[in-house]
N, C-alpha and C positions, 0 to 999 in steps of 0.2 A: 454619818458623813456630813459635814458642813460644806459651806459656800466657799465654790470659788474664789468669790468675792471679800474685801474685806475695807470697813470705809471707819471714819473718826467723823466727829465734828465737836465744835468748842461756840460754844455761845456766851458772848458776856454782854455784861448787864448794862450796858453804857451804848449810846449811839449818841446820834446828830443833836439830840436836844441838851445833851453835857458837850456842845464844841467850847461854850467859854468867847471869847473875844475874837477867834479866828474860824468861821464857820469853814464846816468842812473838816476840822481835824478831826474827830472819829472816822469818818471813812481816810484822809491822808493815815493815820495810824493803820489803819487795815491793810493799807497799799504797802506802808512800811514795815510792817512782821514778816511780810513774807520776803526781805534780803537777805537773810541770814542770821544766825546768834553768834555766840561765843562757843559755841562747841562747833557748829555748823557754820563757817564766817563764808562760805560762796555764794553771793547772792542767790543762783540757781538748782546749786546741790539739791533739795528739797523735790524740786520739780523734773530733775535729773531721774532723781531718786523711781520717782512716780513712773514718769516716761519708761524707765525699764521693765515695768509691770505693767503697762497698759491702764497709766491711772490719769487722773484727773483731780483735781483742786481747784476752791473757789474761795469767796467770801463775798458776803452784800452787809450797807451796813443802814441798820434804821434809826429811826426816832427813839428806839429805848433800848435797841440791841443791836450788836453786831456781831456775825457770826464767819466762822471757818470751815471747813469741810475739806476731807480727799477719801479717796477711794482709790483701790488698786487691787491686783491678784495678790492673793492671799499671802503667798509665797513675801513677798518684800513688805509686809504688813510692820513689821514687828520695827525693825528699822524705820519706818515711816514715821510711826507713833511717836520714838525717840523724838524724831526732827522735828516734826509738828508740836512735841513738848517742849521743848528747846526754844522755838519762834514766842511763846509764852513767858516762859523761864528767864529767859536771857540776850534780848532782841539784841540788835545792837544799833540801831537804827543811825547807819553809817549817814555820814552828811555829805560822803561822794556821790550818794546815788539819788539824792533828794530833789535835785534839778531834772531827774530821769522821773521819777517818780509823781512829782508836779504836772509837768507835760501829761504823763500815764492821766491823771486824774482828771485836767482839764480837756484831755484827747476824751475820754467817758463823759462830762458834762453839754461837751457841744455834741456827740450823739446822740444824748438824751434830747436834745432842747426840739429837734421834728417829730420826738415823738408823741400817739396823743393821748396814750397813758401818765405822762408827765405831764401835758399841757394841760388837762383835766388836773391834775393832782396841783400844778402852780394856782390853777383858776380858785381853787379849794383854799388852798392855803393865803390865795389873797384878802378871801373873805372873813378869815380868821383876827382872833382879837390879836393885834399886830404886841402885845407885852408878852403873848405866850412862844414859847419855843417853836411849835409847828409853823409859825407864820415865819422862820427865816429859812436862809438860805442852807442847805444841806449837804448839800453833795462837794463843796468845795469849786476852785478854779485860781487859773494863775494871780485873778484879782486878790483874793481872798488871802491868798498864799505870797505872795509879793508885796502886800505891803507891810510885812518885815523881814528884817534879813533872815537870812539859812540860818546863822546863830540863835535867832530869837525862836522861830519854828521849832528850832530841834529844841532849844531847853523847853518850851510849849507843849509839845509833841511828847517827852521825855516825862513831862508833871500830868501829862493825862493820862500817859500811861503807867503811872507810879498810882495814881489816886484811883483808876477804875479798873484795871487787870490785876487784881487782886484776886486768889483761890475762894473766897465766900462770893464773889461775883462773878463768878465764872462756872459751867457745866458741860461736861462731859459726855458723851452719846459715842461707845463704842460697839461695831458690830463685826464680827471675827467667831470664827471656827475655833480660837484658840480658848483654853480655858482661864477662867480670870485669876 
């Protein structure tokens, strides 16, 4: 008998120290797989999905990864994986919802900034050799993201995701009842 339970996760090989020109776009890239693909176009379908099965999804994204994750009853597993494959495969990374999604990201930045796990970790990376990646900014914010347009962002946003969500950069962690 297997687990109730059944969960995915997706780790790629790229985080905050491959942003490129516009800090923060790995984690904005994380915020934006999850509105939909081309087979799955409803931003929330996905989490829809989940909610019916008593699930949950996340993603955090770091200095040289960034990852994905859901879990859910077993039962709507199977369909999950689809979507969750899908958000990979074939984003769409619509440019309606990127003004939503900005806020999303800099709404996470000013919560971080009281905290004193960050503020430890800023102090750290102050002291850092200022040419290497660790010493900038990571996590993104309207600054960051505003000074260029949506058009520039999304072809931005579009060429990091062509160059680092690539199948050799990418790993899979599937755990399910089901047989493979």
């Amino acid at each position: 008998m297997g687990s109730a339970r059944a969960s995915a996760s997706m780790s790629v090989g790229s985080g905050s120290f491959n942003d490129g020109d516009i800090m923060g776009l790995a984690h904005f890239c994380e915020h934006m797989l999850f509105l939909g693909s081309k087979t799955f176009s409803k931003p929330s379908e996905f989490e829809t999905h989940l909610d019916n099965y008593f699930g949950i999804t996340n993603a955090f994204t770091e200095p040289e990864k960034t990852t994905f994750y859901f879990e859910l009853g077993a039962n709507g597993f199977e369909k999950a994986l689809v979507m969750f494959s899908r958000m990979f495969a074939e984003p769409l990374f619509d440019m309606e919802f990127m003004n939503k999604e900005i806020d999303a990201v800099n709404s996470e930045h000013n919560k971080n900034l009281n905290q004193d796990i960050w503020k430890e970790n800023e102090l750290i990376k102050s002291l850092s050799n200022p040419k290497h990646p660790y010493n900038k900014f990571h996590t993104g914010n309207n600054q960051t993201f505003r000074q260029v347009s949506l058009e520039a962002l999304n072809a931005k946003l579009k060429e990091y995701y062509q160059k680092y969500y690539i199948p050799t950069n990418m790993k899979l962690v599937v755990m399910s009842k089901s047989n493979i």
